[in-house]
C-alpha positions in Angstrom: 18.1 -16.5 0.8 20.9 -14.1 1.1 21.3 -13.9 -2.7 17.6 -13.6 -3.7 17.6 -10.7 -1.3 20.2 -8.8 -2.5 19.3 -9.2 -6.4 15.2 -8.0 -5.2 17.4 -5.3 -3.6 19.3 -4.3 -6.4 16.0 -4.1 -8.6 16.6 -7.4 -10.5 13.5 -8.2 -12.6 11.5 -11.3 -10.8 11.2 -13.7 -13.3 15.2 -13.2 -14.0 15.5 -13.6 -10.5 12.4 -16.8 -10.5 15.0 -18.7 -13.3 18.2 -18.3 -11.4 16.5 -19.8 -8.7 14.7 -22.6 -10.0 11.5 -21.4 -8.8 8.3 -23.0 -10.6 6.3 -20.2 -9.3 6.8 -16.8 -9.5 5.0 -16.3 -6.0 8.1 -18.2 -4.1 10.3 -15.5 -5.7 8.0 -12.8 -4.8 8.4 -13.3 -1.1 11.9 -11.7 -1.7 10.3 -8.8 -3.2 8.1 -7.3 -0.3 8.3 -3.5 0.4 7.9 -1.5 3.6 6.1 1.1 3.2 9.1 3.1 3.5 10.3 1.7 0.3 7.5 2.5 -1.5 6.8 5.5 -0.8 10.3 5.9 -1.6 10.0 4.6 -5.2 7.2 7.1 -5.6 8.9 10.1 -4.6 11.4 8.9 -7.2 9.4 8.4 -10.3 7.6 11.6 -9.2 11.1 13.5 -9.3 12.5 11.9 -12.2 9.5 12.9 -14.7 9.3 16.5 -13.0 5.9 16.6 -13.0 2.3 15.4 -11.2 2.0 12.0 -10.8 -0.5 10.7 -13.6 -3.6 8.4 -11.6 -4.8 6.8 -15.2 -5.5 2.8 -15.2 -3.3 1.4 -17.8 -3.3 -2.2 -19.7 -0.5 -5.1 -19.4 0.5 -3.1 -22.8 0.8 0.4 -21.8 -2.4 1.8 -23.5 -4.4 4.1 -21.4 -7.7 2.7 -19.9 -9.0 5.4 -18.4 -12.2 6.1 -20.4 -13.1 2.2 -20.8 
């Protein structure tokens, strides 16, 4: 328990995490993953900062492409 925490913590991608584990589903993992609000209002402010600029509200695919006017 201790380790899955601290790897969720540390920003380990969740199916690395799901493999180490032996996890057959990805939703066991995901229980390690949960965010206060705190948190994400934290990460956020942080991609916010980083870019230096609005925050962009468009609905994007799995691939990245922008959806908006679909």
């Amino acid at each position: 328990h201790t380790y899955a925490c601290k790897l969720a913590e540390e920003g380990v991608n969740p199916v690395a995490v799901q493999k180490l584990l032996g996890h057959s589903k990805i939703e066991t993992t995901l229980i390690y993953y949960r965010l206060t609000d705190n948190e994400i209002l934290s990460q956020g402010m942080k991609l916010n900062y980083e870019n230096k600029s609005p925050v962009n509200h468009r609905f994007c695919s799995e691939n990245g492409s922008d959806m908006s006017d679909k």
